[in-house]
PABA-550355 format. One record per residue (C-alpha): residue number from 1; x, y, z; residue in one letter. Coordinates in steps of 0.5 Angstrom, whole numbers, plus 500, padded with zeros to 3 digits. Example, Ala and Ser with C-alpha at 12.3 -4.5 7.8 and 13.67 -1.06 7.14 Angstrom:
2
@num: 1, X: 525, Y: 491, Z: 516, residu: a;
@num: 2, X: 527, Y: 498, Z: 514, residu: s;
end
This chain:
112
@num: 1, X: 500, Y: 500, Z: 500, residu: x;
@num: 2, X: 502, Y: 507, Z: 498, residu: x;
@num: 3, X: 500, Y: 514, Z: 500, residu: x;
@num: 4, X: 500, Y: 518, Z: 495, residu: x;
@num: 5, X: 501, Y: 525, Z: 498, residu: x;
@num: 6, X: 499, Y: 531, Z: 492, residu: x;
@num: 7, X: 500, Y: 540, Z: 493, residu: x;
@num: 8, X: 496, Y: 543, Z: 488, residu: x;
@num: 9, X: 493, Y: 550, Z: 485, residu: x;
@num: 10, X: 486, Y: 550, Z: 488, residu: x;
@num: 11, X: 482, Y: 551, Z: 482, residu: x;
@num: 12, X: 484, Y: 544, Z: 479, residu: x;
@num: 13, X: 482, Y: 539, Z: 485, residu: x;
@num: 14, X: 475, Y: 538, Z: 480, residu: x;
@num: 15, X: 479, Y: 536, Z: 475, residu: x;
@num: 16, X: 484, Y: 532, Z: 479, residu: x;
@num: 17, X: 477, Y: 529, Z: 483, residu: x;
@num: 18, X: 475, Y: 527, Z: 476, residu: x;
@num: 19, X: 481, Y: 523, Z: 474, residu: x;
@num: 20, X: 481, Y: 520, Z: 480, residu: x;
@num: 21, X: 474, Y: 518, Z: 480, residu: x;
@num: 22, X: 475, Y: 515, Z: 473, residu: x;
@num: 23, X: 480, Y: 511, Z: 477, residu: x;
@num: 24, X: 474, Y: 508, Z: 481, residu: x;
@num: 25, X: 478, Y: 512, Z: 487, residu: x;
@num: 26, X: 473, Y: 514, Z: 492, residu: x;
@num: 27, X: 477, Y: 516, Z: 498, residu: x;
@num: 28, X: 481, Y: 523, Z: 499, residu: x;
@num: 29, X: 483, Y: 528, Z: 504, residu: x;
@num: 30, X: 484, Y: 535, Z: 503, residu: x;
@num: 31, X: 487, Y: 540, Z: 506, residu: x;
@num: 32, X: 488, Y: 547, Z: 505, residu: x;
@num: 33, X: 495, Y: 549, Z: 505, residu: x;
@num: 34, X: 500, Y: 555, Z: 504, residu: x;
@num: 35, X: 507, Y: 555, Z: 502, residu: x;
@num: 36, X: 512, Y: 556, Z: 497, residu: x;
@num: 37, X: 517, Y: 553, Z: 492, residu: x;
@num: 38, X: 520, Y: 555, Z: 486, residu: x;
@num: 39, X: 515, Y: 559, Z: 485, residu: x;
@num: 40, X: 518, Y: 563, Z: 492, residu: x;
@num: 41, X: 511, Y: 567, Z: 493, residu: x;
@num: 42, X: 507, Y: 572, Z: 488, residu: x;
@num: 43, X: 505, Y: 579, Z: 487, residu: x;
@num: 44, X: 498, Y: 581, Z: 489, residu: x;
@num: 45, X: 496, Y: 588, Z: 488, residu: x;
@num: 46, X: 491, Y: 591, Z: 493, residu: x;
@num: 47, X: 487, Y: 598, Z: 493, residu: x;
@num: 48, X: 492, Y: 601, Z: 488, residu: x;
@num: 49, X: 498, Y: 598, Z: 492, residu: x;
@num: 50, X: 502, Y: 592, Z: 490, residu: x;
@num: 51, X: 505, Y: 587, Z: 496, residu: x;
@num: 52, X: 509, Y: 581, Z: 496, residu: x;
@num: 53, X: 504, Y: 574, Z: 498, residu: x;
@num: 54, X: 510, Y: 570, Z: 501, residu: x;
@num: 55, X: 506, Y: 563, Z: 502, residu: x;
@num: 56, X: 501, Y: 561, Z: 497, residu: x;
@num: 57, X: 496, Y: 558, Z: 498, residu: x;
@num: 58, X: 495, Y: 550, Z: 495, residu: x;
@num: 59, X: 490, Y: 544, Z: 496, residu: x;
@num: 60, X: 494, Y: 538, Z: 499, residu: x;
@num: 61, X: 491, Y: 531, Z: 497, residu: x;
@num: 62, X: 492, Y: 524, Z: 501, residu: x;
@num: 63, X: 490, Y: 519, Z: 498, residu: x;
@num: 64, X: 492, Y: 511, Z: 500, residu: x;
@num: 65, X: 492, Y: 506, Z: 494, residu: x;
@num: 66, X: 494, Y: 499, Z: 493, residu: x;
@num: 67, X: 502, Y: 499, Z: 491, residu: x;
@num: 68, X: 499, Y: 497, Z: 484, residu: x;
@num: 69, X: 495, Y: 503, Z: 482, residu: x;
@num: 70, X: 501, Y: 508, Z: 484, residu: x;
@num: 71, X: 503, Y: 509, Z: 477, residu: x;
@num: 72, X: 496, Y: 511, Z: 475, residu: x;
@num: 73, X: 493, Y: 515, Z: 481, residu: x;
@num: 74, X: 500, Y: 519, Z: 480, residu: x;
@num: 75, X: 498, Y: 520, Z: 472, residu: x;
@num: 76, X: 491, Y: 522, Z: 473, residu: x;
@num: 77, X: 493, Y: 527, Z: 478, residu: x;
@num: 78, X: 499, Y: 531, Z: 474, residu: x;
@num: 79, X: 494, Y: 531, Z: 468, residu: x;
@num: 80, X: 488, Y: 534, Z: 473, residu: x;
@num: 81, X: 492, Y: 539, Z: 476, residu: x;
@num: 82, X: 497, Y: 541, Z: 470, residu: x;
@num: 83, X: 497, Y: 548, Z: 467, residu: x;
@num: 84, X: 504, Y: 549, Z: 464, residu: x;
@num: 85, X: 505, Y: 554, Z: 469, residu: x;
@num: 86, X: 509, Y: 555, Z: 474, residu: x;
@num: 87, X: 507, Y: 553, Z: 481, residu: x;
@num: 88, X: 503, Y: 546, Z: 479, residu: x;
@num: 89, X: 505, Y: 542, Z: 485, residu: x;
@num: 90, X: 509, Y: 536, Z: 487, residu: x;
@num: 91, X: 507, Y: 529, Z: 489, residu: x;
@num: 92, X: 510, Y: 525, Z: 493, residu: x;
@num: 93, X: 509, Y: 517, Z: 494, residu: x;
@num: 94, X: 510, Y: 514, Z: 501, residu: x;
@num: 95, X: 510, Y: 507, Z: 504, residu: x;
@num: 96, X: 504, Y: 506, Z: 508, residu: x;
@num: 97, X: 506, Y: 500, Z: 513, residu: x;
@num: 98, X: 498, Y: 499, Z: 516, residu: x;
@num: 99, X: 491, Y: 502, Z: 515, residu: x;
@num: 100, X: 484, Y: 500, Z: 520, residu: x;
@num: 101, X: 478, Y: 501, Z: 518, residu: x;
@num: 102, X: 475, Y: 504, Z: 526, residu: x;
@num: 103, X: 468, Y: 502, Z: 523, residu: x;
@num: 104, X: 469, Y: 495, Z: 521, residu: x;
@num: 105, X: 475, Y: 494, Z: 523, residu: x;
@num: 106, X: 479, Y: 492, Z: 517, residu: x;
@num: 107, X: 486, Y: 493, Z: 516, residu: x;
@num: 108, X: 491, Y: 492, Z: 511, residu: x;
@num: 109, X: 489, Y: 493, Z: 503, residu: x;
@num: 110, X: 481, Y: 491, Z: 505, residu: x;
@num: 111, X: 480, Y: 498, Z: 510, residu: x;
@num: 112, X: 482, Y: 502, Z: 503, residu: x;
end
């Protein structure tokens, strides 16, 4: 089992919720999140007054899979989220050593 772990621009979860729906993924969390990368902030002009934002803000999604579906989970979250632009996000893939499902009480690859 692996956790899949993608930060990425708000207005693109539809798509990427799309995607993941195409898959037959039925389970994500999502948090709202800010902060910075390459992209190192942007510049927001506010009544006439121009500011730098330092931390930006993005989506992060956790979503756990069977190790088997990594490479098309990864897949239908880069092509939801991309724009060509810079600031799309990043994914990164952890092992997940057990999941419990608390109603049932199911664990392993059953409790996904």
């Amino acid at each position: 089992m692996k956790l899949i772990i993608a930060i990425i621009k708000p207005h693109r979860l539809d798509a990427v919720q799309d995607n993941l729906r195409d898959l037959g993924i039925s389970g994500a969390t999502v948090t709202e999140v800010r902060g910075y990368g390459r992209q190192k902030g942007q510049t927001e002009i506010y009544r006439g007054a121009e500011y730098q934002i330092h931390f930006v803000p993005k989506l992060k999604l956790e979503i756990a899979v069977p190790s088997e579906h990594v490479e098309s989970t990864i897949d239908a979250i880069a092509k939801g989220a991309q724009t060509g632009k810079i600031g799309d996000g990043k994914v990164f893939v952890v092992d997940l050593k057990e999941s419990v499902r608390i109603r049932t009480g199911q664990t392993g690859r059953d409790a996904l």
